[in-house]
C-alpha positions in Angstrom: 13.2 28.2 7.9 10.8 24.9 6.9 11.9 22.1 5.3 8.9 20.1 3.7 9.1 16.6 2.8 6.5 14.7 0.5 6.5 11.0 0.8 4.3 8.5 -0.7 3.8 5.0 0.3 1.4 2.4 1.6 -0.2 2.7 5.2 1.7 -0.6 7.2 -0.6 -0.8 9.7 -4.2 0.9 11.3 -4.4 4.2 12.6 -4.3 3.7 16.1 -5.8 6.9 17.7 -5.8 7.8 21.3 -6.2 10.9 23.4 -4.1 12.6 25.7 -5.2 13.9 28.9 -5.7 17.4 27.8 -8.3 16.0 25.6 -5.9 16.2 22.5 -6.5 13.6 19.7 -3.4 11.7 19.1 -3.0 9.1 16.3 0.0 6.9 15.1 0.4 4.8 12.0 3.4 4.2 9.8 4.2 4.1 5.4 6.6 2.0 3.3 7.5 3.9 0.8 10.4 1.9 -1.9 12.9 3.7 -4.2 14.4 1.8 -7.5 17.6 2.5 -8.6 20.2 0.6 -10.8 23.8 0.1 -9.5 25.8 -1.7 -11.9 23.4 -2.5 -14.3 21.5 -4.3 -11.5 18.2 -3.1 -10.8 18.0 -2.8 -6.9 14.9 -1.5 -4.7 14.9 0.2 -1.1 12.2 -0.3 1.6 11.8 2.4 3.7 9.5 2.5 7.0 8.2 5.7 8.7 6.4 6.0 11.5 3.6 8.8 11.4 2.3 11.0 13.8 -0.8 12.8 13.7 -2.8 15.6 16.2 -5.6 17.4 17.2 -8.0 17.7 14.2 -6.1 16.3 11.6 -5.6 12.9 13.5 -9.3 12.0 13.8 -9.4 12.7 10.0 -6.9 10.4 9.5 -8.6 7.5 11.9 -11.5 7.9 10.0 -10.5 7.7 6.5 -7.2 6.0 6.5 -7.0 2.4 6.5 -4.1 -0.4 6.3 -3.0 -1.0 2.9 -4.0 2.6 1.8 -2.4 4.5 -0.8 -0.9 7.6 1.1 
């Protein structure tokens, strides 16, 4: 069984990309994504960060075409 998650948010920071010493492509970066709600007829907003991790293929993608501030 899979669960799948979609979030949406604003890369916080570079894509830092490394490699391991298998030869693996590694990168790390990280989103804010917000969620509005009202609570007692107050309308309130929630910041959440998460960190992202990337391999192989898909992680030198990402180095290349993501950048700070980025829609994701």
């Amino acid at each position: 069984m899979y669960n799948k998650i979609i979030l949406v948010g604003n890369l916080t920071r570079e894509v830092e990309l490394r490699y391991l010493p298998s030869g693996t492509a590694l990168a790390n970066t990280a989103i804010a994504t917000s969620h509005k709600y009202t609570s007692n007829g107050e309308k309130k907003e929630d910041v959440c960060f998460v960190d992202i991790s990337f391999f192989g293929r898909s992680a030198e993608v990402a180095n290349q075409y993501l950048k700070k501030g980025a829609r994701f």
